[in-house]
N, C-alpha and C positions, 0 to 999 in steps of 0.2 A: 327073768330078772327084773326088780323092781326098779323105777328110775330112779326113786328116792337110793337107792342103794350105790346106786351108778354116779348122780348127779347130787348133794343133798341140798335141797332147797336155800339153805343159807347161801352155798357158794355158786348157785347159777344167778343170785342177786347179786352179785360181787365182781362175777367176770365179765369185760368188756369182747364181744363177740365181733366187733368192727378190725382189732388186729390178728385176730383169729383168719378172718373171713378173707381179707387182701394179706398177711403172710400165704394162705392154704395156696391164691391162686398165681403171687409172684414166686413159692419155696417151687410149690408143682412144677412150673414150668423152669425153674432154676434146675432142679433135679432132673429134669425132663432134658435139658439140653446140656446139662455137666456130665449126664451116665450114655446119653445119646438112648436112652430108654424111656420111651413116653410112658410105659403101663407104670414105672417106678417114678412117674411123676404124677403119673393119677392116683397113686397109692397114697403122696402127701396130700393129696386136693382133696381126696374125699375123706383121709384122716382130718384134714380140718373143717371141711363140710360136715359132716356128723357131728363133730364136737359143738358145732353151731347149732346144728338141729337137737341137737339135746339139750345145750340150754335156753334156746329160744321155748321147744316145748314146755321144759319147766316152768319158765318165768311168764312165757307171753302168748300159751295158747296157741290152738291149731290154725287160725285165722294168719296173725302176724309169721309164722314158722313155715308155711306153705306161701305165704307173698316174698320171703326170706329167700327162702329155697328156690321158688323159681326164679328170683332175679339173679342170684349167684349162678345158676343153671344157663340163664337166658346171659350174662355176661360171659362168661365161660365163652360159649359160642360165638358170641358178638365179638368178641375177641380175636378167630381166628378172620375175622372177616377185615377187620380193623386192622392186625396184622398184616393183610395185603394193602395198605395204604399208608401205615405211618411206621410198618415196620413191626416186627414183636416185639421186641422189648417194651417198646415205646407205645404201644396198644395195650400189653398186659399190664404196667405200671396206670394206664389210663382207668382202664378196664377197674383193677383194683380199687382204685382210688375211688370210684362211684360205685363200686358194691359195698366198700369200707361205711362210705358218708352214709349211704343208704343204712345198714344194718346199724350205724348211730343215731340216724335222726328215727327211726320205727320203732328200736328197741332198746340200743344200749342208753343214749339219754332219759328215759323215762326211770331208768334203775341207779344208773349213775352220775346221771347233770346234776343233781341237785343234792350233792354229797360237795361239802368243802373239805 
């Protein structure tokens, strides 16, 4: 299947992938600790993880979409570790919040800052 089929270039210009990116990993863990089922929270995380890797591929290239990727990845983790120190909520809200700015200042600003 083609991306353009999946994605169509007009609307991966258009979508902001920053509340994509910190919903996937505050819904995850929300689902993860309301169902007492983590894989039913991985289910939202990597639903909204893909939906990210698909419009960054479209719009911004393998370069910017694998530095994306691993940081969402490398947060994720850094999370549960941060979690034994300030708590989980209070680490995944963190966690968020710096994968969100990141995936705004690399990708979504360059499509969307400059739109009034």
């Amino acid at each position: 299947m083609a991306l353009d089929t999946v994605l169509p270039a007009r609307l991966a210009t258009r979508v902001p992938t920053a509340p994509i990116a910190a919903g996937g990993l505050i819904g995850g863990f929300a689902v993860a600790v309301a169902t007492d089922s983590r894989p039913l929270g991985g289910v939202v995380l990597a639903a909204c993880g893909l939906t990210c890797i698909a419009i960054w591929s479209r719009r911004d290239g393998r370069g910017v979409t694998a530095k994306l990727t691993a940081a969402g990845l490398v947060g994720f983790a850094l999370s549960h570790a941060l979690g034994l120190v300030i708590g989980a909520w209070p680490s995944v809200l963190v966690i968020s919040a710096v994968v969100s700015a990141l995936c705004w200042r690399v990708s979504d600003s360059r499509w969307l800052g400059e739109r009034t």
